[in-house]
C-alpha positions in Angstrom: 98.1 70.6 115.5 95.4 68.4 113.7 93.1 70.9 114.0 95.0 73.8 112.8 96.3 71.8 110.1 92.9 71.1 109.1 91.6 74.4 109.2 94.3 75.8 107.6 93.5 73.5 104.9 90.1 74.8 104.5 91.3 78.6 104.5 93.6 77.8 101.7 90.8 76.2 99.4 89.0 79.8 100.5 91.8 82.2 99.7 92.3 79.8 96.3 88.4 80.3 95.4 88.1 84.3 95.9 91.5 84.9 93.9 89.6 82.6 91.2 86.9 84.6 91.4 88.9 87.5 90.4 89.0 89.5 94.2 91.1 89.8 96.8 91.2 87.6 99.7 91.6 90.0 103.1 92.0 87.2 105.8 91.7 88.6 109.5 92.4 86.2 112.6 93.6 86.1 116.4 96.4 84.0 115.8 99.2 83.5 113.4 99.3 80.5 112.7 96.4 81.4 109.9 99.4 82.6 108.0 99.5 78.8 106.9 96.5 78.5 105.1 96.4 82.0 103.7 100.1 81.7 102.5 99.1 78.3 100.7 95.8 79.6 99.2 97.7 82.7 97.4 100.9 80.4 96.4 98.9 78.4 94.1 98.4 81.8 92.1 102.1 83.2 92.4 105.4 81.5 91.0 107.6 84.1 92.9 105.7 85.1 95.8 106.7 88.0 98.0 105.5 87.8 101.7 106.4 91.4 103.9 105.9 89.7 107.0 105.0 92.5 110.0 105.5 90.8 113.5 107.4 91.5 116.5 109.1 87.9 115.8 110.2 86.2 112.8 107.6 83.4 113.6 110.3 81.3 111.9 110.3 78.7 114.6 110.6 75.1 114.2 109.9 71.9 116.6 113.8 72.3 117.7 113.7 76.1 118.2 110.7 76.8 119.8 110.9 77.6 123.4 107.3 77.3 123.3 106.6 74.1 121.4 103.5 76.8 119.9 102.7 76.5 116.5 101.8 80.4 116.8 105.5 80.4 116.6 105.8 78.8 113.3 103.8 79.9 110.5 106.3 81.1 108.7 108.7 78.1 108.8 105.8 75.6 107.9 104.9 77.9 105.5 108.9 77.7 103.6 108.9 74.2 104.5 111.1 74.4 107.2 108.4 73.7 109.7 105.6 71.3 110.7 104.7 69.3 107.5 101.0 70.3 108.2 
């Protein structure tokens, strides 16, 4: 968790920096949990963001839902503050 936290924290000061610069931040990964850190990066640019969240799952788990325990789970809860307080 520290480390995705951490990383996550890194892609947000990225996504912040190429809206800044006026483009558009396209972030690709192999897990969701990178949700996190794009989610934050574009929220410091948006008062009312809209998401249109695509899954298979609501990834809208927290530490009490989650069969899993996964933080590939949550990104969407941490990301409403529901989650992890990464």
């Amino acid at each position: 968790l520290d480390l995705i936290a951490e990383k996550n924290a890194l892609l947000a000061e990225k996504v912040d920096e190429v809206i800044q610069s006026g483009s558009f931040p396209l972030v690709l990964g192999g897990d969701h949990s990178i949700a996190i850190g794009t989610l934050a990066g574009v929220a410091k640019h948006y008062k009312n963001l809209g998401v249109i969240w695509y899954d298979a799952h609501g990834d809208l788990n927290t530490v009490e839902t989650s069969p899993s325990g996964n933080i590939h789970g949550m990104p969407l809860a941490v990301s409403l503050g529901i989650g992890h307080s990464l």
